[in-house]
C-alpha positions as CSV (number, residue, x, y, z in Angstrom):
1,X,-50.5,-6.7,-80.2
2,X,-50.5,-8.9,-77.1
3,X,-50.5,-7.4,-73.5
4,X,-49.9,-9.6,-70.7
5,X,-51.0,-8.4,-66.9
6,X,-49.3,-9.3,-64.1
7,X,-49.3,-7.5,-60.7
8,X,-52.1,-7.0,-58.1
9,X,-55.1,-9.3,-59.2
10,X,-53.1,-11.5,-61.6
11,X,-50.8,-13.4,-59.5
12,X,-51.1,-17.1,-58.5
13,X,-52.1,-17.2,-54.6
14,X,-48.5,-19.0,-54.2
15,X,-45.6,-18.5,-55.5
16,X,-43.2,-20.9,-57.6
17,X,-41.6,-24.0,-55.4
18,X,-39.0,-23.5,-52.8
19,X,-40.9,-19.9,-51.6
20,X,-42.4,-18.5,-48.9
21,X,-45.3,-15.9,-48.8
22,X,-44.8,-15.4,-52.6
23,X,-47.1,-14.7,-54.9
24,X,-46.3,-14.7,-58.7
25,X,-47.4,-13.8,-62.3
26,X,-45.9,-15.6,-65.3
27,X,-45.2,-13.1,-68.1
28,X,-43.4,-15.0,-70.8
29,X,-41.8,-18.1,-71.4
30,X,-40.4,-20.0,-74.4
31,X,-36.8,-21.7,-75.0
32,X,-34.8,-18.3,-75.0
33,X,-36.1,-18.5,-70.7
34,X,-38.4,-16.6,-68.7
35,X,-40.1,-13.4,-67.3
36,X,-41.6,-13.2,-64.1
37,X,-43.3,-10.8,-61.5
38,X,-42.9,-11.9,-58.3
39,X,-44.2,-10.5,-54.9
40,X,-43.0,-10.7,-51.4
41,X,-44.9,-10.1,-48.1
42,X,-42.9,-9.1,-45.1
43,X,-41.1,-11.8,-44.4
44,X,-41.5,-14.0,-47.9
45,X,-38.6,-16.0,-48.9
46,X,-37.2,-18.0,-52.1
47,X,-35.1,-20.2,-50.5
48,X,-31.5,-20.8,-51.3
49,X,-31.2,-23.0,-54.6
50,X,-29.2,-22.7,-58.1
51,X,-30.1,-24.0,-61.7
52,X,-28.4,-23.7,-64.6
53,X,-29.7,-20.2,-66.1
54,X,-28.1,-16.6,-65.7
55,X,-31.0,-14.9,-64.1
56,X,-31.6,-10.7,-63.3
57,X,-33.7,-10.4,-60.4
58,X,-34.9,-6.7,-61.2
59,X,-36.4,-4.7,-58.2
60,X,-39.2,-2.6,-59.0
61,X,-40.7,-1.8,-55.6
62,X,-39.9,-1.7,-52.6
63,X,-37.3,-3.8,-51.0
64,X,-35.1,-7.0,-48.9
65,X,-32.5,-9.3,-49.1
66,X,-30.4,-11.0,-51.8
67,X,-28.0,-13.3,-51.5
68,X,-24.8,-14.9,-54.6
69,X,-22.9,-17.5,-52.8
70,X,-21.6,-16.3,-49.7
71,X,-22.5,-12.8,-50.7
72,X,-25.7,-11.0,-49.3
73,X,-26.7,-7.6,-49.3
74,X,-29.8,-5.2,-49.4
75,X,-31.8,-4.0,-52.2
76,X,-34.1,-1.5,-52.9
77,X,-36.3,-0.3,-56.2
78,X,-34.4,0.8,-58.9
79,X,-31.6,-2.1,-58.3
80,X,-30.8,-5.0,-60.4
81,X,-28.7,-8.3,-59.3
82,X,-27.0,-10.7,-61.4
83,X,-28.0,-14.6,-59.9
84,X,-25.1,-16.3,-62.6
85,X,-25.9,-20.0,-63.6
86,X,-25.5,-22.7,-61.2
87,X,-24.7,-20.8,-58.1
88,X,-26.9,-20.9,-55.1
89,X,-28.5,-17.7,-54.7
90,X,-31.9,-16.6,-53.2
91,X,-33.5,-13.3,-52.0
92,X,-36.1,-12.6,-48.5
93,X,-37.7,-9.4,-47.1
94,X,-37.7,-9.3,-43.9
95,X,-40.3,-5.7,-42.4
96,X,-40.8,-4.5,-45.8
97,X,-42.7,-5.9,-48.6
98,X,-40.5,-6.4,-52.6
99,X,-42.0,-6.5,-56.0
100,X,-39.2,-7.6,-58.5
101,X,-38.8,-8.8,-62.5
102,X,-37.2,-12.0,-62.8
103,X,-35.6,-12.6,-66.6
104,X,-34.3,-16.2,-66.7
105,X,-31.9,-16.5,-69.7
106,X,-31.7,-19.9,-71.3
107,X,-28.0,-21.3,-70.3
108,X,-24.8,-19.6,-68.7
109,X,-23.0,-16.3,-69.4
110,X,-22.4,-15.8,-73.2
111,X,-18.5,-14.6,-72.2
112,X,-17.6,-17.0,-74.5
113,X,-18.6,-15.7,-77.7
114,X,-19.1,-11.8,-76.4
115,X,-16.3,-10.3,-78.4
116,X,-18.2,-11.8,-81.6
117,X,-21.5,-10.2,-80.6
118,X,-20.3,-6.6,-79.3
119,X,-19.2,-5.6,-82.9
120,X,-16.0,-4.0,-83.0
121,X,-16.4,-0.2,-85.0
122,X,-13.8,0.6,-88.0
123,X,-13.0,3.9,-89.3
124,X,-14.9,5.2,-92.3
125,X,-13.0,5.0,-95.4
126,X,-13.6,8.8,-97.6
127,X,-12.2,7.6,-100.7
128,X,-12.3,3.5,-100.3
129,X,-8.2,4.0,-100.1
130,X,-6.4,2.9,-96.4
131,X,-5.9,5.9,-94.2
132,X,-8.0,8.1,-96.2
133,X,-10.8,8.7,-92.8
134,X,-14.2,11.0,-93.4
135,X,-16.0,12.2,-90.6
136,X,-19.1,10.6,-89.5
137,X,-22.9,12.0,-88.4
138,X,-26.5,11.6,-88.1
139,X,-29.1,12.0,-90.6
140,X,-30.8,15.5,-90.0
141,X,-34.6,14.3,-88.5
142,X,-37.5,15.4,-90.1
143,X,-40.0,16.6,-88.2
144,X,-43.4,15.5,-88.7
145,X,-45.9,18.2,-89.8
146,X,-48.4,18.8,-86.8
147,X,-45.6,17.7,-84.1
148,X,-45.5,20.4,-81.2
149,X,-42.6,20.9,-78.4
150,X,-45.9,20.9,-75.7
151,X,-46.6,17.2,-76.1
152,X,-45.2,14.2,-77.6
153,X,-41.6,12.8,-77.4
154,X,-38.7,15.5,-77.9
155,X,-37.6,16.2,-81.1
């Protein structure tokens, strides 16, 4: 198993290039793209920029500014906002302070080739002969021996 810290005591004193009273933590990165932790003071800035990755900047505390194009609005924990490839985005606080997760995906949108991935469902045949339907269900779920309803995960 490996477990990766990021967040307070594992961040680089600065953050990445083009930023402003930043401070970040990389968690992974390999071809596929990047995850990232970064944290904003009050009034921290990454400036405007684009590259050629669909980025999610995911925030996770607290709160600022984001901006797509000529689009920019306010966001808070709990909200996530789609930077697409190549268009200038970039995100500030201004009196508050904003911890977010930044997933960098390798290239553009995959709209290309999303009705290949998605998987389309078909009917279940009963009897292997067209139009002949059966009903469909889940497996019954065994429950372990010593599992209680007190602790654990629901059953």
């Amino acid at each position: 198993m490996q477990v990766i810290r990021f967040g307070v005591g594992h961040r680089r004193p600065d953050g990445p290039a083009g930023t402003t009273g930043l401070q970040s933590q990389l968690i992974h990165s390999d071809g596929r793209g990047l995850i990232a932790e970064l944290a904003f003071a009050r009034n921290a800035r990454i400036e405007p920029h684009s590259n050629p990755n669909t980025t999610w900047f995911v925030v996770i505390e607290g709160g600022g500014w984001v901006a797509v194009g000529d689009e920019h609005g306010r966001v808070s924990a709990g909200e996530a906002v789609l930077w697409p490839a190549n268009e200038v985005h970039g995100a500030w606080t201004d009196v508050s302070e904003m911890r977010a997760i930044v997933v960098e995906l390798a290239g553009s949108d995959d709209a290309a080739v999303r009705g290949i991935l998605e998987g389309r469902a078909r009917p279940v045949l009963a009897s292997g002969q067209p139009g002949d339907t059966a009903e469909g269900g889940l497996a019954a779920r065994d429950r372990p021996h010593d599992a209680t309803t007190r602790e654990g995960e629901p059953y």
